[in-house]
C-alpha positions as CSV (number, residue, x, y, z in Angstrom):
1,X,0.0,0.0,0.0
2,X,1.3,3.2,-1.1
3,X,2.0,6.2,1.0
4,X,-1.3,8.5,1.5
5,X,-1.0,11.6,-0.6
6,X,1.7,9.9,-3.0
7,X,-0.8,10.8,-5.9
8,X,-2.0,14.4,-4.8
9,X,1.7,15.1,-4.2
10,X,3.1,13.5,-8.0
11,X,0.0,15.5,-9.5
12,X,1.1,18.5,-7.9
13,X,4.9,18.4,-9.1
14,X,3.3,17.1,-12.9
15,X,1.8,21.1,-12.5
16,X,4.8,22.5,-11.6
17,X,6.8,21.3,-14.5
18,X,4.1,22.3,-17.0
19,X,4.1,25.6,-15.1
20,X,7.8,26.6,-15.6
21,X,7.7,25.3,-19.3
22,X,7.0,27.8,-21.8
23,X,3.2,27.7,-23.5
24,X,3.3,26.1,-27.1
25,X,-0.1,27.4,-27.7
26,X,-0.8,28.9,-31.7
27,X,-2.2,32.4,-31.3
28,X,-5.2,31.3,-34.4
29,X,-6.1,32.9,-36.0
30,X,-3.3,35.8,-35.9
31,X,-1.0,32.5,-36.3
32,X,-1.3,30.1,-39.2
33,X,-0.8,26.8,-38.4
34,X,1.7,24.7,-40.6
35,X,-0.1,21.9,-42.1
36,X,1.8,18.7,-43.6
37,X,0.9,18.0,-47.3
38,X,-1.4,15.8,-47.6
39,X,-3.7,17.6,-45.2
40,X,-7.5,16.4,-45.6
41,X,-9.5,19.9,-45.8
42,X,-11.4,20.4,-48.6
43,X,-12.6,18.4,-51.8
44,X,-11.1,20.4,-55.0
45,X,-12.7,19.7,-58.4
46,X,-11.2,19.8,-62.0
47,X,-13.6,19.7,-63.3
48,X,-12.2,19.4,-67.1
49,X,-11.3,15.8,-66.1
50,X,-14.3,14.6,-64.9
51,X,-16.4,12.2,-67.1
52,X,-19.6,12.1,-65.3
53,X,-19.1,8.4,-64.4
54,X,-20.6,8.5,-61.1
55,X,-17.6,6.5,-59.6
56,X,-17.4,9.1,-56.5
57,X,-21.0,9.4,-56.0
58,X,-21.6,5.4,-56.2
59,X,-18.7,5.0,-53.3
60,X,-19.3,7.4,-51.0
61,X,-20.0,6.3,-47.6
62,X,-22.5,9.7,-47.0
63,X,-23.7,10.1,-50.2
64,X,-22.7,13.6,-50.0
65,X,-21.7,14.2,-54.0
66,X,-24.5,15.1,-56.4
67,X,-24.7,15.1,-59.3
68,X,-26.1,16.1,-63.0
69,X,-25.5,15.6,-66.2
70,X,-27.1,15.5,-69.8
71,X,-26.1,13.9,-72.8
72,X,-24.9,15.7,-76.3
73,X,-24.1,14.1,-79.7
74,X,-20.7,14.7,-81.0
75,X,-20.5,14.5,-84.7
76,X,-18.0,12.1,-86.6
77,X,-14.3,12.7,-86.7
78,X,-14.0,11.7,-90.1
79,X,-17.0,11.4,-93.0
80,X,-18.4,8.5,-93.3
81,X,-18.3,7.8,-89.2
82,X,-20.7,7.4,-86.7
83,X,-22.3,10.0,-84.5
84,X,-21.5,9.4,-80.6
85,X,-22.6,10.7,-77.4
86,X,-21.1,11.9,-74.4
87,X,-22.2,13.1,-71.0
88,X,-22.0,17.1,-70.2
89,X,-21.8,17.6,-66.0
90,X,-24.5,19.9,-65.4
91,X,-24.0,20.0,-61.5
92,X,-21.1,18.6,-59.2
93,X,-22.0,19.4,-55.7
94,X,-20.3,18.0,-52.3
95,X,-21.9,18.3,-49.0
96,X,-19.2,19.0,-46.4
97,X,-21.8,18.7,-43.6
98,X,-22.3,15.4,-44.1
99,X,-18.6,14.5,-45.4
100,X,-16.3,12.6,-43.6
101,X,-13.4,12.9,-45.0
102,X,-12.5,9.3,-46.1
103,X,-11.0,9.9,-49.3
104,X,-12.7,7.5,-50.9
105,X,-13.9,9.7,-53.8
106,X,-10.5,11.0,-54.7
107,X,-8.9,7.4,-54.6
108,X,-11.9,5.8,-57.3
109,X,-11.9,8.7,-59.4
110,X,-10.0,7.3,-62.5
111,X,-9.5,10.5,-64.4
112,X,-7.8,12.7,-61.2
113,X,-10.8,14.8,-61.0
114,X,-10.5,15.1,-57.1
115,X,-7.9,16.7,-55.3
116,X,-7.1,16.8,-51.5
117,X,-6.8,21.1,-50.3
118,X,-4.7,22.2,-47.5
119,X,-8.1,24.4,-46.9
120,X,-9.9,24.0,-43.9
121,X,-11.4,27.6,-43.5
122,X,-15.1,27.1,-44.6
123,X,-17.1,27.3,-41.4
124,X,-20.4,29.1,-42.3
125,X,-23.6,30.6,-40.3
126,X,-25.7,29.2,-42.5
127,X,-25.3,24.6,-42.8
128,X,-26.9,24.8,-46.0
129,X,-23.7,27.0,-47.1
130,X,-21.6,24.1,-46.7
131,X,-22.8,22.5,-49.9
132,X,-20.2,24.0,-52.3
133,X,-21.1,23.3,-55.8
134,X,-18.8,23.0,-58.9
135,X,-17.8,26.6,-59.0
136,X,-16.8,26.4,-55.2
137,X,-14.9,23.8,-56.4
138,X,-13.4,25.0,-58.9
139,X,-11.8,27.6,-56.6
140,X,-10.4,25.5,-54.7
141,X,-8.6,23.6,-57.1
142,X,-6.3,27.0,-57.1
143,X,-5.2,25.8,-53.7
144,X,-4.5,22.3,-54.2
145,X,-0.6,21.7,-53.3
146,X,1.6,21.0,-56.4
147,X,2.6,17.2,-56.4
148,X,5.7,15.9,-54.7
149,X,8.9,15.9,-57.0
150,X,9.6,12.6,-58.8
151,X,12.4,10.6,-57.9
152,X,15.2,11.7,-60.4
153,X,16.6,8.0,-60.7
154,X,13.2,6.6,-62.1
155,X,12.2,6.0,-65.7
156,X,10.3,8.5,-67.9
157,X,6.4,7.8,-67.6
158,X,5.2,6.5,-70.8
159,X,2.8,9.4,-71.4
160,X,5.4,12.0,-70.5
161,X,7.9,10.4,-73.3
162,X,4.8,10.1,-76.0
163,X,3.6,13.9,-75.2
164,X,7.7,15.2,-75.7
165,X,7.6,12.9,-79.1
166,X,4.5,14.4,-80.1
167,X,6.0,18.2,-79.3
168,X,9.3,17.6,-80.9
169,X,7.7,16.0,-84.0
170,X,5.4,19.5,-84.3
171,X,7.8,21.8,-83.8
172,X,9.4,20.1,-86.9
173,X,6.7,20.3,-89.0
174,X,6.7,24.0,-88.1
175,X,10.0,24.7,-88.3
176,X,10.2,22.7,-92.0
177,X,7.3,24.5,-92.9
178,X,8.5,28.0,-92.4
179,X,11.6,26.9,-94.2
180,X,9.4,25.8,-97.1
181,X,7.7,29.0,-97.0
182,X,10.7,31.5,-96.6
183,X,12.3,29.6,-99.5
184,X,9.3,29.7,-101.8
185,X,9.2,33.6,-100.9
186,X,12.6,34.0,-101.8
187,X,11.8,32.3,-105.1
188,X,9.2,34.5,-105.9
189,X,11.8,37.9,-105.0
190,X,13.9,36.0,-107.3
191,X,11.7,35.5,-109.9
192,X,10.0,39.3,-109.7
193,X,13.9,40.5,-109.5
194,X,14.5,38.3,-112.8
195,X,11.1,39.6,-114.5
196,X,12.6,43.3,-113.7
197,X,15.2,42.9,-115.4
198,X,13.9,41.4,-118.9
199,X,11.4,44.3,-119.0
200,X,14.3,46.3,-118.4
201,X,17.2,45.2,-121.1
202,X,13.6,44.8,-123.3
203,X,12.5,48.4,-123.1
């Protein structure tokens, strides 16, 4: 049996330590807090990637994304083809009330429509203001942390290598082509120059 007191008296020197130590405490909102990375605050949309394929919405635990679309018929590439359709979002909404914050969406989405913001400042009056629709997030997509540098030592992604093929083998046909075209006007200088001078020595 311990010594009556024992725990007042350890409790009591526990204070005092904490007492003498200097306070750690974030004057927020004066003083931002420094976030790691990958921080889970808000949901950013791109919304030029998405596809409407309902992937997000179908797997979310809350089924707290909504969304609309329509379909429109895009005409043939080439004559002779078929007309196909293709969704059009009409309305990308997320309800951070009910949101949790799992991630899920942004992992299944399969065209990187989703992105994880640093943001956390969206409290609101109002909990119907916490549905942010597409242009909300939009906007936040401005705030979305550039991706982590890759690792100098690894090989070229395939789709990097085929996108600096496909420059390089444009900027060639430019560059040929206004060679083609300097030399055909110099041609024609020539020829005007030559023209000139048979009026000329004709007169």
């Amino acid at each position: 049996m311990g010594i009556p007191g024992s725990g007042l008296a350890k409790g009591l020197a526990v204070t005092l330590r904490t007492m003498t130590r200097r306070s750690h405490t974030a004057q927020y909102p004066d003083a931002q807090p420094e976030l790691p990375p990958r921080t889970r605050g808000v949901i950013g949309l791109f919304e030029e990637n998405c596809t409407v394929c309902m992937l997000c919405a179908r797997e979310c635990p809350d089924w707290c994304i909504y969304i609309d679309s329509h379909k429109e018929t895009v005409p043939p590439a080439a004559p002779g083809g078929r007309e196909r359709s293709r969704n059009v979002l009409d309305r990308f909404a997320i309800d951070f009330a009910l949101c949790m914050y799992c991630g899920i969406c942004i992992e299944v989405c399969p065209f990187d429509a989703l992105f994880w913001s640093p943001e956390f400042e969206y409290a609101e009056e109002d909990i119907r203001d916490l549905t942010h629709e597409r242009d909300k997030l939009r906007e936040w997509m401005w705030t979305v942390p550039a991706p982590p540098a890759l690792d100098p030592a690894a090989e070229e992604p395939k789709e990097l290598g085929a996108a600096r093929k496909a420059a390089e083998k444009l900027a060639a046909a430019e560059a040929k082509a206004a060679e083609e075209a300097k030399a055909a006007e110099q041609a024609a200088e020539a020829d005007d120059s030559a023209s000139d001078g048979t009026n000329g020595a004709a007169s």
